[in-house]
C-alpha positions in Angstrom: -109.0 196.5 215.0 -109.9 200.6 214.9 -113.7 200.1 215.0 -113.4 204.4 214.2 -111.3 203.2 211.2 -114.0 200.3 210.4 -117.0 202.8 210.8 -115.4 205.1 207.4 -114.7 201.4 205.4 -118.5 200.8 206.0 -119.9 204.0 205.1 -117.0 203.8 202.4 -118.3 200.4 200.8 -122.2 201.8 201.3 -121.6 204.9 199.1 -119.4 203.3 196.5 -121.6 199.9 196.6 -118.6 198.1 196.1 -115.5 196.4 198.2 -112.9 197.4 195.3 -113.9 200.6 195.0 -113.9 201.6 198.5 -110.6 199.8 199.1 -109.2 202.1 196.2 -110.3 205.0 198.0 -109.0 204.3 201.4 -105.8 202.7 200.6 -106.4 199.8 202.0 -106.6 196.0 200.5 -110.1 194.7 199.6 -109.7 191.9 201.7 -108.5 194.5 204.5 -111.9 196.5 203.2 -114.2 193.1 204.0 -112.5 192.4 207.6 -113.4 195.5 208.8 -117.1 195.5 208.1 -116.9 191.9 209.3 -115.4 193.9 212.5 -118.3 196.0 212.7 -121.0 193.4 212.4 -119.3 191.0 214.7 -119.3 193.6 217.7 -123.0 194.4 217.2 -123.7 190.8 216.3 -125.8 191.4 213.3 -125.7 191.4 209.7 -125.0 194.5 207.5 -124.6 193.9 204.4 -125.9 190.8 201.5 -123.3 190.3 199.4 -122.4 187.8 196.6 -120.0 188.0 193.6 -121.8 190.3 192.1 -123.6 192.9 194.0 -124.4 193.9 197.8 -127.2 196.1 199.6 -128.0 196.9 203.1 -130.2 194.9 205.7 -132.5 196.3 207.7 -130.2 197.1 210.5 -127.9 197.9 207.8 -129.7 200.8 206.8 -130.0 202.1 210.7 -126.7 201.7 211.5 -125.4 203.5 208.4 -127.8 206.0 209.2 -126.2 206.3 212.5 -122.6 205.6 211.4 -122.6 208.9 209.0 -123.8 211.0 211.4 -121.6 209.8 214.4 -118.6 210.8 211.4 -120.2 213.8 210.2 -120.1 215.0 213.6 -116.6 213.9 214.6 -115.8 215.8 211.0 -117.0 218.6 212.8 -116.0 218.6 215.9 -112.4 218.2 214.7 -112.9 221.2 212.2 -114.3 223.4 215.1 -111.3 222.1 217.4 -108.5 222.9 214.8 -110.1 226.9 214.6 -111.2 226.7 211.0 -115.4 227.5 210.2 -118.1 225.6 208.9 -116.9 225.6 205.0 -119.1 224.2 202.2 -116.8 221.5 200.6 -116.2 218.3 199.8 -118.5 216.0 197.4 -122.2 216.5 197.6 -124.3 214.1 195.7 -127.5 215.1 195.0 -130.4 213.2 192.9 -133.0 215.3 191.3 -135.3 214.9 188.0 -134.9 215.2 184.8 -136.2 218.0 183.6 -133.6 219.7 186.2 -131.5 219.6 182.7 -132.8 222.6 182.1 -131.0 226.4 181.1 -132.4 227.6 184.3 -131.3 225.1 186.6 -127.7 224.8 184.9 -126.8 228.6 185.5 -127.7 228.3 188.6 -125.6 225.6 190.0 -123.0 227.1 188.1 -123.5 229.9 190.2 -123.7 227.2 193.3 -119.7 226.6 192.4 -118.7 230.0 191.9 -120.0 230.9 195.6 -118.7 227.5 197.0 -115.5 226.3 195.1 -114.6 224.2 197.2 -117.6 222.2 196.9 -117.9 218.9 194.2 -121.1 218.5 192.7 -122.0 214.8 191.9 -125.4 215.3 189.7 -127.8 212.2 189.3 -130.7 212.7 187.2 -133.6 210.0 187.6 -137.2 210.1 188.1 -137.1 207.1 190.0 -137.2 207.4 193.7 -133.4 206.7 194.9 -132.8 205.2 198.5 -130.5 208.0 199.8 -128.9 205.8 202.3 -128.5 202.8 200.3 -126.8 204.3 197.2 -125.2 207.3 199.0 -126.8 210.7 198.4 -126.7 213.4 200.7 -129.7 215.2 198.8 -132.8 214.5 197.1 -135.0 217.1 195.2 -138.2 215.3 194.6 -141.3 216.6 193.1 -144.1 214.4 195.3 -147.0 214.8 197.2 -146.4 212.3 199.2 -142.9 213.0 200.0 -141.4 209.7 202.2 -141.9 209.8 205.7 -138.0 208.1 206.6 -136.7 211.2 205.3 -136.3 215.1 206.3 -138.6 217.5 204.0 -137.7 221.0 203.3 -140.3 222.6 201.2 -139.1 224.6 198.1 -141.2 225.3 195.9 -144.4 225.1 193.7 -143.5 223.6 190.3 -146.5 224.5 187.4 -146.9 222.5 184.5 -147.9 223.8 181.1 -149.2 223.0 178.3 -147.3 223.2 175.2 -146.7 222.7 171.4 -144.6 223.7 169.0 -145.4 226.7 166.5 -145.5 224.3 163.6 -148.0 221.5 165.0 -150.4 224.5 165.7 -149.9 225.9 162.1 -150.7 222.4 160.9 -153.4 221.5 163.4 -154.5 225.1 165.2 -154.3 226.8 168.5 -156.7 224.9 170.8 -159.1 228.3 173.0 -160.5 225.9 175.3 -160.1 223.0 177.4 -162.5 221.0 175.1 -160.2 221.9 171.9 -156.8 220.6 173.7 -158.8 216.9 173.6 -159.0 216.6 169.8 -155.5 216.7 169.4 -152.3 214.6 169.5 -150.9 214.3 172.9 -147.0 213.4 174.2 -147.1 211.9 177.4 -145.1 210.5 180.0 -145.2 206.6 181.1 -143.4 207.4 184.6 -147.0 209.3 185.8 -150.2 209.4 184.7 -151.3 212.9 182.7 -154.0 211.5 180.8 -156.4 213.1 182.7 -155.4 216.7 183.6 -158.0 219.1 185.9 -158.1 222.5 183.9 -158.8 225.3 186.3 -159.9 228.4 185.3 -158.4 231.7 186.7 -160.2 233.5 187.0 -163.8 231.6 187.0 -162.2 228.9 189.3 -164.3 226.4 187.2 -162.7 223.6 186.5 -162.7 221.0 183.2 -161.2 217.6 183.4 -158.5 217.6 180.0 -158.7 213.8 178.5 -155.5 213.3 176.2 -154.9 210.2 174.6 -151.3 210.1 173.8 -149.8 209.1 170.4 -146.8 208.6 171.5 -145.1 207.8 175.5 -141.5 207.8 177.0 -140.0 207.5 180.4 -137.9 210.6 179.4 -139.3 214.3 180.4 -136.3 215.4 177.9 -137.3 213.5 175.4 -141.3 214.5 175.9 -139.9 218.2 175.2 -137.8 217.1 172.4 -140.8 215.1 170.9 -142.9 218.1 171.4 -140.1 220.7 169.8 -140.2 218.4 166.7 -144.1 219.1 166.5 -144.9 215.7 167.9 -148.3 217.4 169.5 -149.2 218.7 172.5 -147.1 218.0 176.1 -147.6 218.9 179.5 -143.9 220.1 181.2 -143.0 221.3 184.4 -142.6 225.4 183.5 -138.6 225.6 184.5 -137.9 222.8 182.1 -139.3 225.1 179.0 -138.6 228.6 180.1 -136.1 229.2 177.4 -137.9 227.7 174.9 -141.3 229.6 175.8 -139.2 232.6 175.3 -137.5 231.9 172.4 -141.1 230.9 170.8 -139.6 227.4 169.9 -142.4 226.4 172.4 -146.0 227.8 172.7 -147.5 227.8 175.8 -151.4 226.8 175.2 -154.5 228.0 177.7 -152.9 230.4 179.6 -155.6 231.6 181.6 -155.9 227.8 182.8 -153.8 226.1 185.3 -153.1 222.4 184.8 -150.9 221.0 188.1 -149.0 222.5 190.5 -146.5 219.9 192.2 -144.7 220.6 195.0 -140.2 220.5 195.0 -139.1 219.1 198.1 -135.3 218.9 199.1 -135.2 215.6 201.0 -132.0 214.1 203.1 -131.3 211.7 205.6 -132.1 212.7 209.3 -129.3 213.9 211.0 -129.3 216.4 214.1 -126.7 218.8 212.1 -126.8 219.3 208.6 -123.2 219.6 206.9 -122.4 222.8 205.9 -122.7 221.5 202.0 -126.0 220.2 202.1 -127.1 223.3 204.2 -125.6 225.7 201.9 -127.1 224.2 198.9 -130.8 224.0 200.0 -130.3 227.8 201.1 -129.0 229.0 197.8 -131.6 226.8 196.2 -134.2 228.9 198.5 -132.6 231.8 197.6 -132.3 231.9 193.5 -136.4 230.9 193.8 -137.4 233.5 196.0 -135.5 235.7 193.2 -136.9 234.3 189.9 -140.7 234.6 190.5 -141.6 231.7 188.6 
């Protein structure tokens, strides 16, 4: 059997998480699909892959070996592109994971942008705030907002992300503009359940002093989105990473409240698996990412 051949079936059954699907893609029979991974695991006498009827995941040596397995074909990949004359082209399907809030104007017209400069790149966008296993469900790219960013993966600094606070024009007409720190902790707050802002450090600009914001929220969601939508609708006050409401701030649909205060800075991180050679699709998106932040000054 083409162990070569058996190699792209296992990577191929990793990504899609599924026998079927990856049987589909490579034209081969799903039984076909299951011999060779039984191929593989035979000739390095251990175990790959769980599976039942109804779902699979990697084992432990699972996980290295795919490691292993895509960069061994990323590098054949290349070595046959650099053999046949042609350069290092962005293209092919990159699947990158990011938050949320990346649904954002900002971040939209920018990987619009991404496309126009790379056509012949695929963009396969997953928004979560959950932490997704790169290797296990077959990303090439994470961008990850984390202070402790994981130490199985390779970290390329981005950027610093500010939160604001912010309300809607209406909610302060009902229930006024808070001046200070103390004022923002008698009013109604819209918080998230997937990290804890209940108690936010309010740092002064220029004094450097800083004052510890209680909230207590009045309402929660798992859903940065829906935190700004909830806030929009004059829900009360939230606190939002700044690219996720620069329209609105300047469209005034969205007040930003203590500006001479900061509230958090997080850090954006561009994680990815370690391998010696990036592909020229992950490569070229973290440098156009680098690039468009250097240029907005946010």
């Amino acid at each position: 059997m083409d162990t070569l051949f058996s190699l792209k079936v296992f990577r191929q059954v990793v990504q899609n998480g599924s026998f079927t699907r990856a049987a589909e893609q490579l034209g081969i029979s799903t039984a076909m699909a299951s011999k060779h991974v039984s191929h593989l695991e035979n000739s390095i006498q251990a175990k790959l892959l769980h599976r039942n009827s109804r779902n699979l995941h990697l084992t432990e040596a699972g996980e290295e070996y795919y490691r292993q397995c895509s960069y061994a074909l990323d590098t054949l990949d290349t070595a046959a592109q650099v053999a046949a004359g042609g350069t290092d082209i962005p293209q092919g399907t990159l699947r990158v994971t990011m938050p949320l809030w990346f649904a954002n104007s900002l971040l939209s017209r920018w990987l619009v942008e991404y496309r126009r400069r790379y056509p012949e790149v695929t963009l396969d966008l997953v928004l979560d705030n959950r932490h997704i296993d790169l290797i296990a469900e077959g990303f090439d790219l994470a961008l990850r907002v984390a202070r402790t960013p994981s130490p199985s993966l390779i970290i390329k600094p981005l950027a610093k992300i500010e939160f604001v606070l912010v309300a809607s024009p209406d909610y302060l007409a009902e229930y006024g503009t808070p001046a200070t720190p103390e004022e923002v902790m008698n009013h109604q707050a819209v918080l998230p359940t997937y990290t804890d802002m209940r108690h936010l450090n309010a740092v002064c600009k220029s004094s450097g002093e800083t004052t510890v914001i209680d909230l207590q929220p009045v309402m929660q969601t798992d859903n940065t989105l829906m935190i700004r939508s909830l806030v929009k609708a004059g829900g009360g006050i939230g606190c939002q990473p700044v690219w996720a409401v620069q329209k609105d701030l300047e469209e005034g649909s969205l007040v930003r409240l203590l500006p001479d205060y900061t509230m958090m800075c997080e850090q954006l991180n561009a994680a990815y698996i370690d391998r010696t050679f990036l592909s020229a699709k992950v490569r070229s998106f973290i440098d156009f990412l680098n690039e468009k932040i250097s240029q907005s000054h946010l």
